[in-house]
N, C-alpha and C positions, 0 to 999 in steps of 0.2 A: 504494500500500500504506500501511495507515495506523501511524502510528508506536508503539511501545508502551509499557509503563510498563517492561519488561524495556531495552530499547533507552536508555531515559531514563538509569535507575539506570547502566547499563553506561559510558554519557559522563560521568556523575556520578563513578564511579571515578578521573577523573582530575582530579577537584579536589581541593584540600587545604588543611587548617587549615595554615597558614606555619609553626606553634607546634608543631606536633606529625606525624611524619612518615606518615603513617595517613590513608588516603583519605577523605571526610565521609560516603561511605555506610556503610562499615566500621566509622567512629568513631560511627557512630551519631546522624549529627546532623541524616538527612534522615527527617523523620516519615512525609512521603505524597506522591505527585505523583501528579496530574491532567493526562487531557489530551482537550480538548473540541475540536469545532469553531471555528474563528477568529472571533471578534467583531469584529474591524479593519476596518473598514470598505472595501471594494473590494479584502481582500485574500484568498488562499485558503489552505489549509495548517491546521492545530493551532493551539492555544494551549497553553501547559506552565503547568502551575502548581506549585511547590515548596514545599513548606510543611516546615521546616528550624528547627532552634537551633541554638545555639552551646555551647560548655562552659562557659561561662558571661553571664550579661547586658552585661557590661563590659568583651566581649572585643574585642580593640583591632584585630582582624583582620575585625572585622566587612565593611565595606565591600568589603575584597578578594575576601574568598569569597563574597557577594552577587553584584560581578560578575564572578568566574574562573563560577560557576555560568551565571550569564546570558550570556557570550563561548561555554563552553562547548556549549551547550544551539541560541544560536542556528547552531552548525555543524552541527546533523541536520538531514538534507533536510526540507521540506515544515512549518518550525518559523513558524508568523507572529509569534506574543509569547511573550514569559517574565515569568512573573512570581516572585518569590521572597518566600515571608512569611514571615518571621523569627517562633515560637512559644517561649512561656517556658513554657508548662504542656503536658502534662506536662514539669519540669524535667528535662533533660540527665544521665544519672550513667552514671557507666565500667560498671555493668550491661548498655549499650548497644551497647558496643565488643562486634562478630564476633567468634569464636573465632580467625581465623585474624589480625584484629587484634593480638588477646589477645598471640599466640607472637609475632607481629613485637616488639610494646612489650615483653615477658618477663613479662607478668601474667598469669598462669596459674590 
């Protein structure tokens, strides 16, 4: 069965900005995932591709949620690569944050 982008977002739920207690789908920091057949040479399965910011360029949690994302991602069955691209345009703003975000932070 092949894996979906619904599945994807759903393991993505459980990564988090360290900075703020809001999941990065929620916070709005995941743009778009791809998921193609595997290009790895002799291997079989997906390849995911994440295309992601941050709440800001500078943010110092960078690395962590790049690979809490990629640990993540490679525990679905049938995953052969991750890759995670870090995007600044469009820039990142709390218009992004889910409503149900929103009520956890109290910005309503």
């Amino acid at each position: 069965m092949a894996l979906t982008q619904e599945q994807v977002l759903n393991a993505l739920k459980e990564c988090y900005d360290p900075e703020i207690p809001v999941n990065i789908v929620d916070l709005g920091l995941v743009y778009s995932v791809s998921i193609t057949p595997t290009e790895v040479p002799g291997a079989s399965g997906e390849d995911v591709k994440v295309d992601m910011t941050l709440t800001s360029p500078g943010c110092p949690s960078h690395g962590d949620i790049s690979q809490s994302v990629q640990r993540r991602l490679f525990q679905l069955p049938g995953i052969a690569d991750v890759k995670v691209e870090m995007i600044w345009e469009p820039a990142w703003s709390p218009q992004r944050i889910s409503p149900e975000a929103r009520k956890q932070l109290g910005i309503e």
